[in-house]
C-alpha positions as CSV (number, residue, x, y, z in Angstrom):
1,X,-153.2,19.1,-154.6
2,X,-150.7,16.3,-153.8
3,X,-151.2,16.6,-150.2
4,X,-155.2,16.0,-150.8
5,X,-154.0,12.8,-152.9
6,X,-151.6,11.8,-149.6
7,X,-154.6,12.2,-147.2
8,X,-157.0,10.4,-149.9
9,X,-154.5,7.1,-149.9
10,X,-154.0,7.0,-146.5
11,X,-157.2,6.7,-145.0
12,X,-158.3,3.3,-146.8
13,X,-154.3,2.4,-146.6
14,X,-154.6,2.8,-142.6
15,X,-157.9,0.4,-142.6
16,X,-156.2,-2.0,-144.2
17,X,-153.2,-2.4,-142.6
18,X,-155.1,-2.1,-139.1
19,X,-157.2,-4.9,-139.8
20,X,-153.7,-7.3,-139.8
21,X,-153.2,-6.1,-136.6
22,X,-153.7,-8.3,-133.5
23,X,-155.6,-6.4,-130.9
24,X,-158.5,-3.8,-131.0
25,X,-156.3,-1.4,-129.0
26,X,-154.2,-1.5,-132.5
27,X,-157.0,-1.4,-134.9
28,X,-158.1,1.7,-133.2
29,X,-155.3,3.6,-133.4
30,X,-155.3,3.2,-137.3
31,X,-158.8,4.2,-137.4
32,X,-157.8,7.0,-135.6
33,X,-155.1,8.2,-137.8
34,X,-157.5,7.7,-140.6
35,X,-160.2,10.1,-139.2
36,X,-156.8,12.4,-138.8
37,X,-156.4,11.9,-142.3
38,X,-160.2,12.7,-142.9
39,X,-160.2,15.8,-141.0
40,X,-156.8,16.9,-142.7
41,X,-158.4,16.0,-146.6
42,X,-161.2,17.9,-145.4
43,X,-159.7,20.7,-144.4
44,X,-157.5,20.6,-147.7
């Protein structure tokens, strides 16, 4: 269960911290690691 609680906080915690970033190339990589996280939660 705790790791379904990790995945749930870090996809809306990856958004958010890759919207402060400066470039699009960075944004993207957050919003990829929070699809990883999806994936991960859903698999979970």
């Amino acid at each position: 269960m705790s790791q379904m609680n990790r995945c749930a906080v870090s996809i809306p915690s990856n958004i958010s911290e890759g919207t402060s970033k400066s470039s699009d190339k960075h944004f993207s990589n957050y919003l990829e690691h929070s699809l990883g996280s999806a994936f991960e939660w859903e698999t979970q």
